[in-house]
Residue, then its C-alpha position, 0 to 999 in steps of 0.5 A: x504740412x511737412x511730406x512724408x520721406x519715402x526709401x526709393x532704390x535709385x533709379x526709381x527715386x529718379x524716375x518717379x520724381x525727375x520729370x522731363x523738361x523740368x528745372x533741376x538743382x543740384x547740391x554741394x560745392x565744387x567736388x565735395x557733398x554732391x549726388x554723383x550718382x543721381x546725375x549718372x541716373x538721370x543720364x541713364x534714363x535721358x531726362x531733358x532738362x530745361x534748366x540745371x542750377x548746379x552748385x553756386x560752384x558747380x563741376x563735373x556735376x554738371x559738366x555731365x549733364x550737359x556732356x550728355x546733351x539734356x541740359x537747355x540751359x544753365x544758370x550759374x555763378x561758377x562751373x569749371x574743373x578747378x584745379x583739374x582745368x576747364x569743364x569741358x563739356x560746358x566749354x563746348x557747349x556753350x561756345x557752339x550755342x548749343x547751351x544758354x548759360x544764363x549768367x548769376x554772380x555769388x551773392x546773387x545765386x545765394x539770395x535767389x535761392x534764399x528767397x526761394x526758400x523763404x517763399x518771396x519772389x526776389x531778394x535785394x542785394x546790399x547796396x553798392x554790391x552790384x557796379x552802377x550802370x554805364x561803366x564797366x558791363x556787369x551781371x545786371x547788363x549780362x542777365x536782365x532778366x534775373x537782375x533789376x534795380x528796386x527802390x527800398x521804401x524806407x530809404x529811398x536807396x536803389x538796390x539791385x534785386x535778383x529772382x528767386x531761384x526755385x526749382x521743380x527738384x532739388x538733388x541733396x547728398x547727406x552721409x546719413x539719414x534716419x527712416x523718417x528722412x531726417x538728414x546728418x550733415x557730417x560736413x558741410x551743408x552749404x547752400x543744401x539746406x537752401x536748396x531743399x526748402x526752394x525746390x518743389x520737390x527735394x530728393x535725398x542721396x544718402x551714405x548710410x541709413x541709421x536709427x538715429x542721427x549722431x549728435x555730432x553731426x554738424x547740419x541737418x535738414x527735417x525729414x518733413x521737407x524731404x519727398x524721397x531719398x536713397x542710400x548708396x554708399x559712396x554715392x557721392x564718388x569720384x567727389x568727396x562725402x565729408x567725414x567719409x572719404x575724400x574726393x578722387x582727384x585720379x578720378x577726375x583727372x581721367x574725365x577732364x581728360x575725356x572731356x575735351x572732346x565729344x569721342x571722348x566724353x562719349x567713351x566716359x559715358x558708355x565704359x565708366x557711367x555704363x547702363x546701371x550704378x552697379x556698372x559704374x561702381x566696378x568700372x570705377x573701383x568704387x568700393x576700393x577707392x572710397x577705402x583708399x581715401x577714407x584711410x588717407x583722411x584719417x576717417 
């Protein structure tokens, strides 16, 4: 039986279904499509977090989050600042021993969450994907726990099976959705279609509410797998919201800056994330920026 989409204000939404101490998935890829504004919630409210499942590549997303020290572990395949350098709140983190980082690789973290979503406890890697033991250390060697060989019972061939990975919720940033939480991709989805099915819970950012989504949207998730959702445009800022705007790269410049150090984040935190999205929005210029960048895209 599919769930009922309910239209929360922000910090509400985050509230009502973010629980402490819970696993936390968040959507998108690297700067593009991800719920920026949820994270600076859930910063606001201070919810711990046992484990976050950023992005297959994650980025300042949660490099935040670990910046504001609710984050006990974090399982990923990539987490950096891309061409703007190093996520440097995980790089301390993790170097100090503050942070468990519990390592997956690409192929992996897509068939975990795969599995997820299909139900199933594991999902098995294609043959000859994984090194064989004894050579070189590898993904099987750094994380034991998520990784372990499993014999196909047609064959007979060893394959190298991961977890599943499933979340209690799933952060989804879409541009729009209609009243029953049916959500429009104008970009792409990439594994926010997975992530939604494999979470308990599944939580929606999205651009704009409209009476009927476009046929030219190019993915969609039913509003039958969504719990709540929220509208907020430019809420993906300073990432980029496909079709919309672009992402901030002055922005982001300006955090990896910050992000070096702790006073620095700290500063970050308390000018620019502030005390309610509002603070944010005028601290960052939102409504101008995101005009700037949709005029330099062409949208």
């Amino acid at each position: 039986m599919g769930k009922i989409a309910t239209r929360l204000p922000l910090a509400e939404c985050v509230a009502t279904h973010v629980r402490r101490d819970g696993v936390v998935g968040i959507g998108g890829l690297h700067f593009h499509n991800t719920p920026m504004a949820m994270v600076r919630e859930i910063i606001r409210q201070e919810i711990p977090i046992s484990r976050l499942i950023p992005p297959l590549d994650g980025s300042l997303n949660a490099d935040q989050l670990i910046g504001a020290g609710l984050v006990e572990e974090v399982q990923i395949a990539y987490l950096g600042l891309e061409h703007f350098g190093m996520a440097g709140r995980f790089r301390a983190a993790a170097e100090s021993g503050r942070l468990r980082v519990r390592d997956c690789e690409e192929g992996g973290f897509v068939l975990g969450l795969a599995a997820a979503a299909a139900g199933q406890p594991f999902g098995a890697l294609p043959a000859g994907l994984i090194a064989p033991a004894g050579g070189v250390p590898g993904i099987a060697t750094a994380n034991a726990d998520d990784y372990r060989p499993v014999i196909d019972p047609f064959t007979g061939r060893e394959h190298m099976a991961v977890r599943a990975i499933a979340p209690d919720v799933a952060l989804i940033h879409c541009q729009l959705i209609d009243a029953r939480g049916n959500c429009g991709f104008l970009g792409g989805t990439f594994l926010d279609l997975e992530l939604a099915r494999a979470a308990r819970i599944c939580l929606v950012l999205a651009e704009r509410e409209v009476d009927e989504l476009p046929a030219g949207c190019r993915g969609h998730l039913p509003g039958y797998v969504v719990d709540a959702y929220c509208v907020l445009d430019g809420g993906a800022h300073p990432g980029s919201s496909h079709g919309l705007y672009g992402y901030d790269g002055e922005h982001i410049a300006a955090y990896a800056s910050a992000a070096r150090s702790d006073d620095g984040f700290a500063r970050y935190r308390t000018e620019t994330i502030g005390p309610s999205e509002l603070h944010y929005r005028a601290a960052a210029g939102v409504p101008v920026r995101i005009g700037e960048l949709a005029v330099r895209i062409g949208a």
